[in-house]
C-alpha positions as CSV (number, residue, x, y, z in Angstrom):
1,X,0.0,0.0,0.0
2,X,2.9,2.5,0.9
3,X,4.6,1.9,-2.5
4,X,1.5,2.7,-4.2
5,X,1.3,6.0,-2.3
6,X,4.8,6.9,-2.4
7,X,4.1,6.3,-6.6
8,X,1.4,8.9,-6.6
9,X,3.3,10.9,-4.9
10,X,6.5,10.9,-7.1
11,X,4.0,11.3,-10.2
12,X,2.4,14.3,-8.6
13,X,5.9,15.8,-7.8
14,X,6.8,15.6,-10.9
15,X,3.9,17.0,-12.7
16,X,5.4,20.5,-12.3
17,X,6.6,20.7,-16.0
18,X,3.4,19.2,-17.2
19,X,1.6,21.7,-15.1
20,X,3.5,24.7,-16.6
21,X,3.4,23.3,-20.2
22,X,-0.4,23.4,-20.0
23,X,-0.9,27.1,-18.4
24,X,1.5,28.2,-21.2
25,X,-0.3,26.6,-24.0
26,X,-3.7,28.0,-22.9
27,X,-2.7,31.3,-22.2
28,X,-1.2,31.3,-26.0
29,X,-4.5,30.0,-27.1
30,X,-6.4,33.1,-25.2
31,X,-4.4,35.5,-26.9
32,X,-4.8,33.8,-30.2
33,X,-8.4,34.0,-30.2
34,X,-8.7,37.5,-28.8
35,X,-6.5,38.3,-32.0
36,X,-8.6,36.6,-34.5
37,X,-11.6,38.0,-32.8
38,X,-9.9,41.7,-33.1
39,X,-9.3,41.2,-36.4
40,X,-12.1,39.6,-37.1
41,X,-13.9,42.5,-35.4
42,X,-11.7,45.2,-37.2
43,X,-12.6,43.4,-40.7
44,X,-16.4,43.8,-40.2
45,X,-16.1,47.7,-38.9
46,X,-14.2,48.1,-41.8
47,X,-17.2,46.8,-44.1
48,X,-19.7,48.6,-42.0
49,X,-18.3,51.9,-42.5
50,X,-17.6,51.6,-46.4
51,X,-21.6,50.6,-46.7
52,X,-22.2,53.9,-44.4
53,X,-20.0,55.9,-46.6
54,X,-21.8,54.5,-50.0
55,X,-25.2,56.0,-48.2
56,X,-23.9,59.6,-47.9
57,X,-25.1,60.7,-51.5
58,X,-24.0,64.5,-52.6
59,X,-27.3,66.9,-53.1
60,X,-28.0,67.0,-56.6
61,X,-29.7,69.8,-58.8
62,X,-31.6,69.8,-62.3
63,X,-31.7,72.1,-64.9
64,X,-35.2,72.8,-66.7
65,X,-34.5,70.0,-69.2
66,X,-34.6,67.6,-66.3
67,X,-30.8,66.9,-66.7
68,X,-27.9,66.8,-63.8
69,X,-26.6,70.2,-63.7
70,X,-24.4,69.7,-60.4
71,X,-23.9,68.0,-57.2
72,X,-22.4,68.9,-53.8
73,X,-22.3,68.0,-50.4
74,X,-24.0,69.6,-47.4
75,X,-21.5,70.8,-45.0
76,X,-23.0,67.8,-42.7
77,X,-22.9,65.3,-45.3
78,X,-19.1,66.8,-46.2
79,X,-18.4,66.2,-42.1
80,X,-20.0,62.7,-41.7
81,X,-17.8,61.5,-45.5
82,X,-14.6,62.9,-43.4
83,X,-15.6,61.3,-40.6
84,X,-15.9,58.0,-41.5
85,X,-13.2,58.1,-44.0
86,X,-10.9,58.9,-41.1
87,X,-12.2,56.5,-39.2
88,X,-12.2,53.2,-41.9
89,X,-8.4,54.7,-42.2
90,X,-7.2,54.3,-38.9
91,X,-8.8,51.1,-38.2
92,X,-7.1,50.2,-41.7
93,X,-3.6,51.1,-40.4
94,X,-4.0,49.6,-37.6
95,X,-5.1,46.4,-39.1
96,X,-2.1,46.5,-41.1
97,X,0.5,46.7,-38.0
98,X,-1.8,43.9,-36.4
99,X,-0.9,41.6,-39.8
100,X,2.4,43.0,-39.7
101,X,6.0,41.5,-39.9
102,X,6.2,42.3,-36.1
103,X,2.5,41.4,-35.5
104,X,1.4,44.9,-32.9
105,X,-2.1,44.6,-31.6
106,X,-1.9,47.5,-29.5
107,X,-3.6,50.6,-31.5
108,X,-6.1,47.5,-33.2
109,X,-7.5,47.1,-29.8
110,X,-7.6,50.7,-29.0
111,X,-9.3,51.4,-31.9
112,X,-12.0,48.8,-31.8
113,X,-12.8,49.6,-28.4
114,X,-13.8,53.0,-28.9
115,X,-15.5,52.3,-31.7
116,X,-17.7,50.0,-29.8
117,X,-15.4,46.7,-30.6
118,X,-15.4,43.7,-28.0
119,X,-11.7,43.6,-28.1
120,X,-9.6,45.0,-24.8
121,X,-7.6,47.9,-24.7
122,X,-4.4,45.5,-23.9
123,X,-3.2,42.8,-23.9
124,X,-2.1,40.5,-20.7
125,X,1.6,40.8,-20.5
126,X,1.7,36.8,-20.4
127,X,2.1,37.3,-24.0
128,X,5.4,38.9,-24.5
């Protein structure tokens, strides 16, 4: 019975590398998926602001003959096209950094959470 014991025991003790192994791998795995999920995130803000920016239409007039005789934008409509243009920009470059040759998530999770994103501001330092 004691040599059975003493067994477990040893098996137990030296579960510390086994132990460690595993933490590692599943703290990789957490900040893999919060990376695909940011850049999944970043991909479909991205798509959401170009079909906003295909709805802001320039104010059109028509000449007597019923034909286009010019088209401008409101100083709102001019405001909102800048506004999302800058935005779909950043989110863009910071995509870009994310996908990077030195991968920098940083200004993708910034951006995406103040744009109403799910991703964190930062990442755990686990990851460095």
């Amino acid at each position: 019975m004691a040599s059975i014991k003493e067994a477990v025991a040893e098996k137990i003790a030296a579960l510390g590398p086994a132990v460690q192994d595993g933490v590692v791998s599943i703290l990789v795995e957490q900040v893999k998926d919060k990376r695909i999920k940011a850049i999944l995130s970043a991909q479909n803000l991205i798509e959401e602001k170009q079909k906003e920016l295909r709805k802001i239409k320039p104010e059109q007039t028509f000449g007597t003959d019923n034909k286009l005789v010019s088209e401008y934008f409101t100083k709102a409509n001019k405001e909102a096209k800048v506004k999302v243009e800058e935005l779909i920009a950043k989110v863009e470059k910071a995509l870009g950094e994310a996908l990077g040759e030195t991968p920098n998530f940083e200004n993708l999770f910034k951006v995406l959470q103040n744009k109403g994103g799910a991703a964190p501001a930062t990442e755990a330092p686990a990851e460095e």
